[in-house]
Phi, psi and omega in degrees: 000311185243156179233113177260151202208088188052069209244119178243127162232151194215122151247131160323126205226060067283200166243008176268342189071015159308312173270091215232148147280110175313108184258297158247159207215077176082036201264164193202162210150102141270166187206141191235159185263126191095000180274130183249105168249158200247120190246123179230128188193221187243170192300130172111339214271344189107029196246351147282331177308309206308306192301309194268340159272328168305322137313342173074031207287319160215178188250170184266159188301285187270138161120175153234150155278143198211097174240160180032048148092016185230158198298147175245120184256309231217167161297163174218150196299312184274050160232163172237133155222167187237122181299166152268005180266010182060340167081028184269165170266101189291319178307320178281115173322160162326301187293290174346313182284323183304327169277011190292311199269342141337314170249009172280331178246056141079353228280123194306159189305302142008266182291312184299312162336280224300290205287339174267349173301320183308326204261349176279336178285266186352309187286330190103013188251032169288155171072351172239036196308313202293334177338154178239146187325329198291330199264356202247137172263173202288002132305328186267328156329310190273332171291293177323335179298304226262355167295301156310350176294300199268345159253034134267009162076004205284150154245010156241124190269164162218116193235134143292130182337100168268343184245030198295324215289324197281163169293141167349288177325308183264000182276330165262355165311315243238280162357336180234004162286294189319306208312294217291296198309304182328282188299242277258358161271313192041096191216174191278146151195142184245126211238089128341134176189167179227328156309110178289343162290320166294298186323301168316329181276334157268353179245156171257348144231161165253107181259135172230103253234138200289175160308148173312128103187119181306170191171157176264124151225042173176148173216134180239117174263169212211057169317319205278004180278163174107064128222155204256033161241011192293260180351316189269356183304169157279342174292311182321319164289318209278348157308303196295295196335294175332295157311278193332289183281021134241026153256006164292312176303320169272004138285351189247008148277341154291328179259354168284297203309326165305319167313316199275013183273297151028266199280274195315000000 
């Protein structure tokens, strides 16, 4: 479904434009359709940029983006991405927020009720339409994000640690939330994370991406995710393992080469 295709970004770090900083570097990446991936790596490595080209949010210096076989120029109506400040309107309701992208593509009045009253039910949020996000806890926040998500109907989700903001408890809540909407929508997704238990618990691959200038260096599969008994499994430690040393490994090839950039 999505192609990522030798993805090169250079961000500007003046105003003369001179000076540019290497974010991805040669990055290369499928995502298949109804396939749930887990992107993990260290603070810095491209793995929000990652996110905003997928979105079509900006374009790469060098590469391509590629979604459903054609050039990705622009945002499109079926991607969702969701933040970690959740992107609410404080001023505005509960319903309201859900309903923001709904009216934004015009979608008649109706319909707009209809599908978002569903997806505040899916979430767990029925009954709290009138709400103002301020009256709502930071789970229920993050539900409201994911509400407005599922009544536009996307069929690529996108997420940046949306749930980093949480206590363990609802951080594992809201996970097994992501998981039961993933299977019963079957939509696409890429999940941003710094947890290797989330990444593991949510992706059916883990991709693991080096210190800045980001690169894969290691995709790991994980068939056995989609039950929320997944966690107590022993493949499930033995996943978390895997992941861990190889992002041990791409940090300590990262600081040799710096020593040895150094010492030259």
């Amino acid at each position: 479904m999505l192609v990522f295709d030798k993805l090169v970004v250079d961000y500007r770090t003046d105003s003369a434009g001179q000076t540019t900083m290497r974010a991805l570097d040669g990055l290369s990446l499928e995502l298949a359709t109804g396939e749930a991936v887990s992107i993990i790596g260290p603070s810095g490595c491209g793995k929000s940029t990652l996110l905003r080209l997928a979105a079509g949010l900006m374009q790469p210096s060098s590469g391509t983006v590629s979604l459903d076989g054609a050039e990705l120029k622009s945002p499109r109506s079926d991607t969702a991405l969701i933040l970690q400040d959740y992107g609410l309107l404080p001023w505005k309701s509960v319903f309201a927020n859900a309903e923001l992208g709904l009216k934004i593509a015009h979608v008649v009045a109706p319909e707009r009720k209809a599908r978002t009253l569903e997806a505040l039910k899916k979430v767990g949020l029925a009954g709290f339409e009138k709400r103002y996000p301020a009256e709502l806890s930071g789970g229920m926040q993050q539900r409201l994000a994911l509400a407005r998500a599922l009544a536009m109907d996307v069929n690529l989700l996108l997420m940046d640690e949306p749930l980093s903001a949480l206590d363990a408890l609802m951080r594992e809540e809201l996970q097994d939330t992501l998981l039961d909407l993933w299977k019963s929508s079957k939509h696409s997704q890429i999940l941003v994370t710094h947890s290797i238990e989330e990444a593991v618990f949510l992706g059916q691959r883990i991709v693991v991406m080096s210190p800045r200038p980001g690169r894969v260096l290691g995709i790991v599969d994980n068939p056995e995710m989609g039950a929320r008994t997944y966690r107590s499994d022993d493949v499930f430690f033995e996943r978390c393992k895997k992941v861990r040393s190889l992002l041990d490994a791409g940090v300590a090839q990262a600081t040799e080469q710096e020593k040895g950039a150094t010492h030259e």
